[in-house]
C-alpha positions in Angstrom: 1.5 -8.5 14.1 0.3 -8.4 10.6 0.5 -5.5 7.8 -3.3 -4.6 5.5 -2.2 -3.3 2.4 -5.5 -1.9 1.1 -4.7 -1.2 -2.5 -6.2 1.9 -4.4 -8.3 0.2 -7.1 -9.7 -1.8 -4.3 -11.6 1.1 -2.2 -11.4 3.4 -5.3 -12.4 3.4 -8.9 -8.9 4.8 -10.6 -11.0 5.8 -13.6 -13.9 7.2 -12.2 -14.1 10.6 -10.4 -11.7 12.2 -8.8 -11.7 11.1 -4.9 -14.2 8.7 -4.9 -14.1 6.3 -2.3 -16.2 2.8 -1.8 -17.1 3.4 1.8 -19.2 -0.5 2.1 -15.7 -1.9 0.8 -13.7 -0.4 3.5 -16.4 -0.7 6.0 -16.0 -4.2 5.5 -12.5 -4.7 5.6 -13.2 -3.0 9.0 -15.3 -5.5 10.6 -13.3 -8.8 9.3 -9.9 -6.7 11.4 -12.7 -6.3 14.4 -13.0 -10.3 14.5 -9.2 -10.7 15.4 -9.0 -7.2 17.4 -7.3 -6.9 20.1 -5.8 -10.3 20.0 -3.8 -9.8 16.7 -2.1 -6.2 16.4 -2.6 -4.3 12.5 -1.0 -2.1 11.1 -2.9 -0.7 7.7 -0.8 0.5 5.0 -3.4 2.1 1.7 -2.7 3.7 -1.5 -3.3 6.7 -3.5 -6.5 5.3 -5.8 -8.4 7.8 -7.5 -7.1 10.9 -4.4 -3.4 11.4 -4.9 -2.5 9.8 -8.6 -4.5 12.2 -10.6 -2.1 15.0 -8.6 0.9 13.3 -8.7 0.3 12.6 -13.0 -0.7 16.3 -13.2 2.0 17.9 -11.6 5.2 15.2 -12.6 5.9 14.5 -8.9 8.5 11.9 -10.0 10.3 13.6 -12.1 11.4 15.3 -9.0 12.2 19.2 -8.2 14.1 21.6 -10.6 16.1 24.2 -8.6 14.4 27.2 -9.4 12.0 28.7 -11.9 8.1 28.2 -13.0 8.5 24.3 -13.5 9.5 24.1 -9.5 6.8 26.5 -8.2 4.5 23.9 -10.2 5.9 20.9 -8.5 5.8 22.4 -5.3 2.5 23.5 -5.6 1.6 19.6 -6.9 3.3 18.2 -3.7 1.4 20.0 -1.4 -1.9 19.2 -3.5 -0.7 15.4 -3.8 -0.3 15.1 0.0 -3.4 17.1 0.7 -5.1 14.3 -1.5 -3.8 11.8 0.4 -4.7 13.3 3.8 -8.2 13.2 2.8 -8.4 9.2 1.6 -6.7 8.7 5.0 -9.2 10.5 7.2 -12.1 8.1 4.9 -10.3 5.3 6.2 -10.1 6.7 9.8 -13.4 7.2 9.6 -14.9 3.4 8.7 -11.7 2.1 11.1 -14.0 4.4 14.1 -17.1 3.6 12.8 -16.3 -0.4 14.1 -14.9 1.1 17.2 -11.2 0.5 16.2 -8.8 2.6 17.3 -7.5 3.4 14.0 -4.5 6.3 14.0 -3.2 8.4 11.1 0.3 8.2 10.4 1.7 10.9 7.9 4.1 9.2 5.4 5.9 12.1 4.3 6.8 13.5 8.1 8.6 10.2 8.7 10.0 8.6 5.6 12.5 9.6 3.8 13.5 8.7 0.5 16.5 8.5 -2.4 16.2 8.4 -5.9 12.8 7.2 -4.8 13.9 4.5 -2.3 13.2 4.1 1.7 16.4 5.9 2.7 14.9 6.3 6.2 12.4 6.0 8.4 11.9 6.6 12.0 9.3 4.1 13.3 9.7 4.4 16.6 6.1 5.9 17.2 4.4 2.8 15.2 5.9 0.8 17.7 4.8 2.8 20.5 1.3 3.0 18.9 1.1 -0.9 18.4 2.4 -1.1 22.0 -0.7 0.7 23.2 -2.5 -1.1 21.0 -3.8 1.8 18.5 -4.0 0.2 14.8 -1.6 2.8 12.9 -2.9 3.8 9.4 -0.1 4.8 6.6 -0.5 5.4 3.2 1.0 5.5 0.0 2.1 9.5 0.0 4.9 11.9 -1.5 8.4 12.4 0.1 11.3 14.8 0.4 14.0 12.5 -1.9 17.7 13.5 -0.7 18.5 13.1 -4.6 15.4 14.6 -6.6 14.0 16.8 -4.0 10.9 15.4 -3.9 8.8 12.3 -5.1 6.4 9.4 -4.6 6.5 6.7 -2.6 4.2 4.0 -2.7 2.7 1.9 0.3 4.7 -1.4 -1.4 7.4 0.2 -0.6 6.4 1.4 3.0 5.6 -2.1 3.9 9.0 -3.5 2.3 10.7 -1.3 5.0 8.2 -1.8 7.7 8.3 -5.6 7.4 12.2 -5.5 7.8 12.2 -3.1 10.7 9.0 -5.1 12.6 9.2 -8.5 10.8 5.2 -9.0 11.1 3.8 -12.1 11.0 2.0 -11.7 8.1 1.7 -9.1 5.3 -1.6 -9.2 3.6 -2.1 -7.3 -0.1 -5.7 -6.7 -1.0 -6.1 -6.3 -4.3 -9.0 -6.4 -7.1 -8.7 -9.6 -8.2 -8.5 -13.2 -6.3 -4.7 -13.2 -6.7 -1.2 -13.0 -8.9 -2.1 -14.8 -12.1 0.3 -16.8 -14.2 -0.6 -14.4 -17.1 -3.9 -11.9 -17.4 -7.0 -12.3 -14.9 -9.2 -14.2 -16.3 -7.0 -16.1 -18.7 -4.1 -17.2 -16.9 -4.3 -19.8 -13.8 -4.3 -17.9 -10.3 -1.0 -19.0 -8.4 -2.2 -20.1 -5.2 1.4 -20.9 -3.6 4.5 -19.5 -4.5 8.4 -19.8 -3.3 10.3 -16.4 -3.1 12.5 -18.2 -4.9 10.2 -18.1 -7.9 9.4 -14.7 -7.8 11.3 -13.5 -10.3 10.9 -16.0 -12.9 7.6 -15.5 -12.7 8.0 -11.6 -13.2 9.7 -13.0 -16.1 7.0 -14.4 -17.7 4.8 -11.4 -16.8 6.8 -9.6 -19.3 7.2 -6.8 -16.1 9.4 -4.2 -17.9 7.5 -1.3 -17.0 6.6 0.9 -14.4 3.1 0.0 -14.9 -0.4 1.7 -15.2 0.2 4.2 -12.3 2.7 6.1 -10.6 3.9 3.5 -8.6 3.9 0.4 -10.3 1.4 -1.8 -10.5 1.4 -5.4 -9.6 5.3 -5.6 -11.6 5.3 -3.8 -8.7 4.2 -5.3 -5.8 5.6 -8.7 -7.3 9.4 -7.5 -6.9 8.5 -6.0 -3.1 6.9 -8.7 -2.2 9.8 -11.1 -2.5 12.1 -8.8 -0.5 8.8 -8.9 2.3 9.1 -12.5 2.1 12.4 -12.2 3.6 10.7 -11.5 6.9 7.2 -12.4 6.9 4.6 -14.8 5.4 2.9 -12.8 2.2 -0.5 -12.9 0.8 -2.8 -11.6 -2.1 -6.1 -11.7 -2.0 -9.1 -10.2 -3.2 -10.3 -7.1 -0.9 -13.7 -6.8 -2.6 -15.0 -10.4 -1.4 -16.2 -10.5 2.0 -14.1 -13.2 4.1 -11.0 -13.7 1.9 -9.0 -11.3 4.1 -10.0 -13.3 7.7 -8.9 -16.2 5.4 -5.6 -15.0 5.1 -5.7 -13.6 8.5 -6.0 -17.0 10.4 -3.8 -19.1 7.4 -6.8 -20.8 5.6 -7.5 -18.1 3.1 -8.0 -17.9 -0.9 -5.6 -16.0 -3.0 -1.9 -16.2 -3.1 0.6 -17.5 -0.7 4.7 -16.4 -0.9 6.5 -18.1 1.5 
């Protein structure tokens, strides 16, 4: 079984209008899954992009939920709106998933996760199983939760697939991103790591200088760096680029360009 993480900035433009969504992209990513369907089982994991960040910036999701008073009303009202968001990126990727007669399935984050302080503190995935038993491909996304500490807050499809790979330990987890991989500095000026030990994860976060949260709302490749070594403790992991047609059936059958983490 392998896990698609379709990153936002790869079927949306962050920075562009809200809830636009690069339908060729996804359609494409559709038809390289078709190729190994139903001999390999999916599960697709995608994030917010331009639908549920906007939301969850305007409304300070992660700042989580006041007790009472106008601030909460707003942040309850934001949740909803955040989710909603979501709901309709998800039924876009339904949609292209149906369109190469894929039996794509929604799966609502927020009704089965549950998190603390903005960690996985459970989720039931007993009906993924069942899904990927009947061989349905279960669509997730990146989506807001009920947090047993803040109330509410975010959490992101990294961190969906950190837990997933530990409860199913998939074969293969497979990021696609905007670029061709994790770079040993900037795109386009540091080298593209093509192999990497879990063991060197974190020295190379080092060097990225990853002291932030990032550029969004849940992280950024800092990010995905620091969940993908925990992934690697169950799985074979990849990067590569999502926008160039073949590199995810690279990946898929072990031959691919990008990055490896083993």
């Amino acid at each position: 079984m392998i896990i698609v993480k379709v990153g936002g900035s790869v079927f949306s433009d962050k920075a562009g209008e809200p809830e636009n969504f690069d339908h060729e992209t996804v359609g494409n990513i559709a038809k390289e899954i078709s190729k190994f369907y139903p001999e390999e089982r999916f599960i697709i994991v995608h994030g917010g992009g331009s639908f549920g960040h906007p939301e969850a910036r305007k409304y300070g999701i992660r700042k989580g939920l006041p007790d009472e008073g106008d601030t909460a009303r707003f942040r309850m009202i934001g949740f909803s709106k955040t989710h909603q968001a979501m709901l309709r990126a998800n039924a876009k990727f339904i949609e292209e998933f149906l369109r190469e007669d894929l039996p794509a399935f929604s799966v609502s984050t927020s009704s089965i996760f549950i998190t603390e302080n903005g960690d996985v503190s459970y989720g039931d995935v007993e009906v993924i199983e069942r899904l990927l038993e009947l061989k349905f491909i279960p669509v997730l996304f990146g989506d807001v939760s009920v947090d047993l500490a803040k109330g509410i807050d975010i959490l992101s499809g990294d961190q969906i697939i950190t837990y997933l790979a530990k409860m199913l330990e998939p074969d293969k987890v497979i990021f696609l991103i905007d670029v061709d991989g994790i770079y040993d500095g900037r795109p386009g000026e540091g080298s593209l790591v093509q192999s990497l030990r879990k063991e060197e994860v974190d020295a190379l976060i080092e060097r990225l200088h990853c002291t932030s949260a990032g550029t969004d709302v849940t992280g950024g490749i800092c990010n995905k760096l620091k969940e993908a070594k925990k992934i690697a403790e169950h799985s074979e992991v990849w990067f590569v680029n999502g926008r160039v047609e073949g590199r995810l059936s690279g990946a898929i059958r072990g031959d691919g360009f990008g990055t490896r983490i083993v």
